[in-house]
N, C-alpha and C positions, 0 to 999 in steps of 0.2 A: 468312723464311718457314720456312726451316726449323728452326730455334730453338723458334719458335712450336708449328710442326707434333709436333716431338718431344715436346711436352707434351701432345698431342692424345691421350686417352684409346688412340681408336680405332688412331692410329698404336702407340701404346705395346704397347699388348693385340697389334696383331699381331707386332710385334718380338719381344714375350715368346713368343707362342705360337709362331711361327717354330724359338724356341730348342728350347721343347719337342718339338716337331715333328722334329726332324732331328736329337733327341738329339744338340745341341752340346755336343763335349767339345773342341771349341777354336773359334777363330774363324773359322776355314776352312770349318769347318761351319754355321755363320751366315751367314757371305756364301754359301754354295752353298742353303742354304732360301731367301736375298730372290732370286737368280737363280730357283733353281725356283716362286718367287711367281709369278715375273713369264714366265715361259717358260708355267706353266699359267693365268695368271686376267690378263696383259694382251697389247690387241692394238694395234700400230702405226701410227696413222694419222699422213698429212699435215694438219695442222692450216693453215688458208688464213689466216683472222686469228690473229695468235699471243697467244697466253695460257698463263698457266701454270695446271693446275688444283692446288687443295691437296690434298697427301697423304691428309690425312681424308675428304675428300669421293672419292678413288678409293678408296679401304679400303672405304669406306661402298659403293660399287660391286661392287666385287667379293664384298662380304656378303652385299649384295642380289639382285645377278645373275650371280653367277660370273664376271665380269669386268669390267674399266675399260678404259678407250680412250686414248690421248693422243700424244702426240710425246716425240722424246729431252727434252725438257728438262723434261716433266712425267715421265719415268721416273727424271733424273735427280734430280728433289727429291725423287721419291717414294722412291728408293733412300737417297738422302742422310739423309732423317729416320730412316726405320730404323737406318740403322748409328749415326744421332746417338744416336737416344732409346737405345742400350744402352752407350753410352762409344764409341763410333769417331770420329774427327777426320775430318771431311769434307773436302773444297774440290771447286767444278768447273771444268774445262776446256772447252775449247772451241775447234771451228774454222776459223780464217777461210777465208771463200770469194772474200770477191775485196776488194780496192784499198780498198773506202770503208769495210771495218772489219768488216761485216758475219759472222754468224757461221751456215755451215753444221748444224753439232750442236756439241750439248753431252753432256755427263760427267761421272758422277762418280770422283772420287779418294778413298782411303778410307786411314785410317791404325789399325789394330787397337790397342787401350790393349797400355801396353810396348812400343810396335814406333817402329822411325825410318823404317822404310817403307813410304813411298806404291805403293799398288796401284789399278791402272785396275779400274774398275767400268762398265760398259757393256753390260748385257742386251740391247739392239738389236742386236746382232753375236750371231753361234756363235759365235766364236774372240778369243780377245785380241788386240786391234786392233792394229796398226803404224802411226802415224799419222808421219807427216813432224812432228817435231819443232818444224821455222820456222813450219809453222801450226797450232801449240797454245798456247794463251794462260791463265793463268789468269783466271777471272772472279771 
């Protein structure tokens, strides 16, 4: 999906326009516009049946009405296209909540072109997470 997603006009445009936006003169500056994307135009919900929505259809939301709605895991693909569609190497994590494999949230991990390191990506938090290591898994 998000392979997909990054070809998605709508994703593309606003990655580009992100760039513009927050005059990135490095990649720090990119990942802090999809943070402030997401800090101003999406809100948190608990989603009861799980679904993931596609990143174009929340872009197309928050074009329309100033914001999108979803769960960490529709933040996490929606983050993850972004940094795809401009060159960043994604992957997400995730973490268990109990015994039968089951996963509490998800995340994305982000790798800047040029770089060998992995940086957490998790708008849902204020602060860079500390997650207990034994339950993070990659997906």
């Amino acid at each position: 999906m998000v392979r997909d997603s990054a070809r998605d006009p709508a994703v593309r445009r606003a990655a580009l326009d992100l760039v513009q936006t927050c005059y990135a003169s490095n990649y720090e500056d990119f990942v802090f516009g999809v943070r402030s994307l997401f800090c101003r135009n999406f809100r948190w919900i608990d989603e009861p049946d799980e679904m993931v929505t596609p990143p174009g259809r929340l872009l197309r939301s928050i074009s329309e009405t100033g914001c999108a709605w979803g769960d960490c895991d529709d933040g996490a693909v929606l983050s993850a296209a972004l940094f795809y569609s401009v060159g960043f190497s994604v992957r997400f994590r995730a973490i268990l909540e109990a015994p039968d494999g089951s996963f509490c949230h998800v995340f994305t991990e982000y790798r800047a072109p040029n770089s060998d390191l992995w940086k957490i990506f998790d708008p849902s938090i204020s602060q860079l997470p500390r997650y207990d290591s034994s339950l993070v898994s990659e997906v």
